[in-house]
C-alpha positions, 0 to 999 in steps of 0.5 A: 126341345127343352123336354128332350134336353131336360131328358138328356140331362136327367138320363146322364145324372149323375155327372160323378162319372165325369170327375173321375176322368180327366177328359169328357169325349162328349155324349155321342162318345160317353153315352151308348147308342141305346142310352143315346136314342132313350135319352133323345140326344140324337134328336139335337141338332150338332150345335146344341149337342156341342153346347150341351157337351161344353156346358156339361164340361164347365159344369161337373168337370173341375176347373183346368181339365176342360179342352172344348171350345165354346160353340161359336154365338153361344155363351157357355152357361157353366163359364160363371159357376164358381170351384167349390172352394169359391162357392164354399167362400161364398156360403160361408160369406153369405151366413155371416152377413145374416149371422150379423144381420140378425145380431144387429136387429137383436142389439138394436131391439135390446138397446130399445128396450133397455132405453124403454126401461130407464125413461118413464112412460103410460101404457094401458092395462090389457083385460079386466083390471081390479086393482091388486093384492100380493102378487098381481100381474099386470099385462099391458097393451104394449106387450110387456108384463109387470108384477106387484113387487110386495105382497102387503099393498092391497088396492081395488079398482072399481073405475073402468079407466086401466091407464098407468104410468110408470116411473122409476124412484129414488132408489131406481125401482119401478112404481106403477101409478093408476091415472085415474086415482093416483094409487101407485104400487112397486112393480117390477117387470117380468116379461 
C-alpha cells in the first residue's frame, strides 16, 4: 500500500501545477484515466484517495486557496507545514543561532588561550630535544609552537628529561626555562 502511494506520489511531482491554479479538483479529476491506472490510484480505497487529495492540497497549495475538508479520523499531515515565509524565518532563525553558536566556542577557546598566554606554565617538549642555537623551534606536547626569540643564545641538551617552563619577565616577554639545567631562553610563540 505504501509503494502504491509512493508511486502516486512520484507520478504527480511535480506539484508547480497545482500553484498555478486556484483550486485542486482532486486526482480523479486532475489525473487521466491512463495516468490514474499507471500511478495505482485507483487501487486506493475513497478515504485514502481523499486524504491523499487533502494532503496534496495543504501541501503544494498556498495557504488560503484550500476548500477540502479533512477526512474524517484523519489528521491531515500538511496542517503543520509552514508558508514559505515562515519557513524562510525559521532557516534564517536556525543559521543564526549556530552562526552564534559557533562565535561563542571561538570567543571562548580565544579567551582561553589568551588567558594560557598571560599566566605561567610547564609543558613538555615533542620529539628529540637538543637544545638550541639562532632560530630553533620548539614544538610542545600541548600542541603549541614556540620559537627562540635571538639568534645569539646557543645551548646543547644532552639530558633526556625535555620539560620546561615558561614564564613572562619583567618587561612582558616569554623566557623558556629547561627543568632539568635551569638554562633559560627568550621565546616567543608562533602557533
Amino acid at each position: 500500500m505504501l509503494r502504491v502511494m509512493t508511486a502516486c506520489l512520484i507520478c504527480l511531482l511535480p506539484m508547480w501545477a497545482f500553484t498555478q491554479s486556484d483550486v485542486f479538483k482532486g486526482l480523479a479529476e486532475e489525473m487521466t484515466s491512463a495516468e490514474r491506472e499507471a500511478s495505482g490510484v485507483e487501487e486506493l480505497s475513497g478515504a485514502q484517495q481523499e486524504f491523499l487529495n487533502n494532503w496534496l492540497r495543504d501541501r503544494f497549495i498556498p495557504t488560503g486557496s484550500n476548500t477540502a475538508t479533512p477526512v474524517a479520523g484523519v489528521q491531515s499531515m500538511g496542517a503543520g507545514t509552514l508558508t514559505d515565509v515562515e519557513q524562510e524565518k525559521a532557516i534564517e532563525a536556525e543559521v543564526e543561532r549556530r552562526v552564534n553558536e559557533e562565535l561563542a566556542a571561538a570567543e571562548e577557546l580565544e579567551a582561553a588561550r589568551a588567558q594560557a598566554l598571560t599566566e605561567p606554565f610547564d609543558a613538555t617538549i615533542a620529539g628529540n630535544f637538543a637544545g638550541w642555537s639562532g632560530k630553533s623551534i620548539f614544538p610542545l606536547d600541548n600542541g603549541q609552537v614556540w620559537r627562540q626569540r635571538t639568534g645569539s643564545s646557543k645551548y646543547r641538551h644532552t639530558r633526556g628529561d625535555n620539560k620546561v617552563h615558561f614564564k613572562k619577565n619583567i618587561i612582558g616577554l616569554w623566557t623558556m626555562t629547561v627543568l632539568s639545567t635551569g638554562r633559560s631562553v627568550g621565546v616567543r610563540r608562533i602557533d
